[in-house]
C-alpha positions as CSV (number, residue, x, y, z in Angstrom):
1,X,75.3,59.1,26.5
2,X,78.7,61.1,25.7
3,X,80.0,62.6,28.7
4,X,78.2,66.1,29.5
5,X,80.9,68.4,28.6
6,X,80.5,67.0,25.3
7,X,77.2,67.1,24.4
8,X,77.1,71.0,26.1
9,X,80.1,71.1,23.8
10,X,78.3,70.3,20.7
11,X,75.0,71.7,21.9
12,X,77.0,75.5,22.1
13,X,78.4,74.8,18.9
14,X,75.2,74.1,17.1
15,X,73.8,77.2,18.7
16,X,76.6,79.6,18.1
17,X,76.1,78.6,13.9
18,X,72.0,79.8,14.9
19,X,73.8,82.8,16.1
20,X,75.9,84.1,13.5
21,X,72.5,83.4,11.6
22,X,70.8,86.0,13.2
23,X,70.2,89.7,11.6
24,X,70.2,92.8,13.5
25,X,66.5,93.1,12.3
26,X,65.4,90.2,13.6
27,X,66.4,91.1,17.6
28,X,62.9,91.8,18.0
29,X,61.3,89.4,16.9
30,X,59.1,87.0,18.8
31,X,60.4,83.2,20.1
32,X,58.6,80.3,21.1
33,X,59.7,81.1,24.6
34,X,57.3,83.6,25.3
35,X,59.5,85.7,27.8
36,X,61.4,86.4,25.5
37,X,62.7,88.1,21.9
38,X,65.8,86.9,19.8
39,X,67.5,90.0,21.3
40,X,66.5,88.8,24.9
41,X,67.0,85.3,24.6
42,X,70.2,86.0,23.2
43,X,70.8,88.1,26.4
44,X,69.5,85.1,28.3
45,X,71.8,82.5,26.9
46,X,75.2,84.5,26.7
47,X,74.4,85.8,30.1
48,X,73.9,82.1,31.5
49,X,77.2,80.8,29.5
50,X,79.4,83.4,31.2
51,X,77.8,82.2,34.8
52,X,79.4,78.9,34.5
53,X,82.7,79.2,35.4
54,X,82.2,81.2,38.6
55,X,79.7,79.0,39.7
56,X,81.8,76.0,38.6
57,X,84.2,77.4,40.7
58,X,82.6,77.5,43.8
59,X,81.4,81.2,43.5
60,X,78.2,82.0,44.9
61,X,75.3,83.8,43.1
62,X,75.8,86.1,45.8
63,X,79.0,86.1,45.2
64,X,79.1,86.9,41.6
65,X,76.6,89.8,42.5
66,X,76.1,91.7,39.6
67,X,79.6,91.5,37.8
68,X,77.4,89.8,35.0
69,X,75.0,92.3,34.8
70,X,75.6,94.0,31.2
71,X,73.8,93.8,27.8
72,X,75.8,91.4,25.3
73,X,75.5,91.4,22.0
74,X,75.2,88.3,19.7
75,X,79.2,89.3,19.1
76,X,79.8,88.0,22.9
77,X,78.0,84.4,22.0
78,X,81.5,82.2,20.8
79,X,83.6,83.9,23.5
80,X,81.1,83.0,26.7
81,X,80.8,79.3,25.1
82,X,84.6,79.3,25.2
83,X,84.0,80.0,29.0
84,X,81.5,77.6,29.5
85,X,82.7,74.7,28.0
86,X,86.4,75.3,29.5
87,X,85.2,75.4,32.9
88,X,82.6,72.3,32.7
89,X,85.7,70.5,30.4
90,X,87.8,71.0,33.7
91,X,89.2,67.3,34.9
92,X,86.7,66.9,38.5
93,X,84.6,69.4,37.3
94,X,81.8,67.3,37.0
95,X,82.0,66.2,40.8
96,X,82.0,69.7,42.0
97,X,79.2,71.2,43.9
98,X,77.7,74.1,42.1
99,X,75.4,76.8,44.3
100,X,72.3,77.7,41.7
101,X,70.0,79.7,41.9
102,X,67.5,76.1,42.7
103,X,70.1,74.8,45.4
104,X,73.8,73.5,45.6
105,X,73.8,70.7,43.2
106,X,76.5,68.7,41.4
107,X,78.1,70.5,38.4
108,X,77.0,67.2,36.3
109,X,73.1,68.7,37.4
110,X,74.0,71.8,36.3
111,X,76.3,71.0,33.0
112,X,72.7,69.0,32.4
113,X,70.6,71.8,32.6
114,X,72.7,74.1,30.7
115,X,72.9,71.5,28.1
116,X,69.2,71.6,27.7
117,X,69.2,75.4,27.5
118,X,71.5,76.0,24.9
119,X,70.2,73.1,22.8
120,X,66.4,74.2,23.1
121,X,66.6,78.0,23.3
122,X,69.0,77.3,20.3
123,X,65.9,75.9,18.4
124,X,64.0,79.0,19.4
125,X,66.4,81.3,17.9
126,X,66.3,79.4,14.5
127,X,62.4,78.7,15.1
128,X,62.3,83.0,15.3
129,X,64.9,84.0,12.8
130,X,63.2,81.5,9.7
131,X,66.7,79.3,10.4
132,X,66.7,75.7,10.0
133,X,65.3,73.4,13.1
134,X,66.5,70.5,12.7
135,X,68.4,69.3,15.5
136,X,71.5,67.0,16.2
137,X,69.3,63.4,16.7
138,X,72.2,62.6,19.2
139,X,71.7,65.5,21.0
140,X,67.8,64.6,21.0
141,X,68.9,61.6,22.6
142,X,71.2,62.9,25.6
143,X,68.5,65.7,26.1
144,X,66.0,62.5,27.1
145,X,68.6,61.1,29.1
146,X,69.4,64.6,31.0
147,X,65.3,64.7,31.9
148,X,63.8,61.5,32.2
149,X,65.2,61.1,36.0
150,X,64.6,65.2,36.6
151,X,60.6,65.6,34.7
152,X,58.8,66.5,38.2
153,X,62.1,69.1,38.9
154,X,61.8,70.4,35.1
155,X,58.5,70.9,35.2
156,X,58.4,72.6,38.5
157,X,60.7,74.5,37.8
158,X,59.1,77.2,35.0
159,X,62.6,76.5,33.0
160,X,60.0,75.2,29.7
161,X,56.5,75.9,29.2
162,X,54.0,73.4,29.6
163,X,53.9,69.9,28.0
164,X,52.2,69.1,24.4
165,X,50.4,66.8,23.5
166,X,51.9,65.1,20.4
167,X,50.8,61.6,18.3
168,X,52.8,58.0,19.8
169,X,54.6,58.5,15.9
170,X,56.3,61.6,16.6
171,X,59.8,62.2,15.7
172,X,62.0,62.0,18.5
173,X,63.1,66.1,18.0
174,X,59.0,66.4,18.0
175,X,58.7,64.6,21.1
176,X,61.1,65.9,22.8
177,X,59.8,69.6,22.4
178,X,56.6,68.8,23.1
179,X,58.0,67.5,26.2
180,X,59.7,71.0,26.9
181,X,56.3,73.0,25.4
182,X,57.1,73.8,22.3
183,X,55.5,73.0,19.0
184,X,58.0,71.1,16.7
């Protein structure tokens, strides 16, 4: 796999093009994460790209308190991917100890996770908005990599809904959502 800057990298890129996708009367419309609407998810996702470079930097959620707290519009999407993929492009970043919100864990656990967020939650915005779905296959790829050591800790952790059941044929982007709950 690329290093994990990169593939966040792209993964932010391919989202922010779902982004600039989006109309303002689609904000309320449904996602396949059901917690949340394109105008929430969008909150979601700009919200967790601006967390990274405190964190990154050794700030605690503590810490950073409720500095993040805000509503962002979709406008704020390219500048908090700026911000996200600077601080995980940082030379050592990858080695540096990051205290989330599941325990301290190397910034390469985190960049991982983040990865996978932005990629998948990316799908859900184009899923919702009537965008095309078709992901990067070599993002597919790394997005196995990040999760085959880390399924039990995924799936604990309430980050994706609950496994699919998909045929042994299944594209890869097909198997890999089923993995993370969603129906490709």
């Amino acid at each position: 796999m690329r290093p994990l800057p990169d593939v966040h990298r792209d993964a932010l890129a391919a989202t922010g093009r779902i982004v600039a996708g989006i109309r303002a009367d689609q904000l309320h419309e449904p996602t396949p994460c059901d917690e949340y609407d394109v105008s929430g998810l969008l909150q979601h996702l700009i919200s967790g790209n601006y967390w990274v470079a405190p964190l990154v930097a050794g700030k605690t959620i503590a810490e950073v308190g409720d500095a993040l707290d805000r509503d962002f519009t979709a406008d704020h999407f390219d500048v908090s991917a700026q911000e996200a993929d600077a601080a995980f492009s940082e030379p050592g970043a990858m080695q540096k100890p990051v205290a989330v919100s599941y325990g301290p864990v190397p910034a390469e656990v985190y960049a991982g996770h983040r990865f996978l967020d932005v990629l998948i939650h990316g799908w859900d915005l184009a899923k919702a908005t009537g965008q095309g779905t078709t992901l990067d296959p070599e993002l597919v790829e790394a997005c196995f990599e990040v999760i085959a050591p880390q399924m039990d800790l995924l799936a604990a952790s309430g980050m994706f809904g609950t496994k699919v059941d998909v045929a042994d044929d299944a594209t890869p982007q097909t198997k890999l959502l089923a993995t993370l709950g969603r129906v490709g």
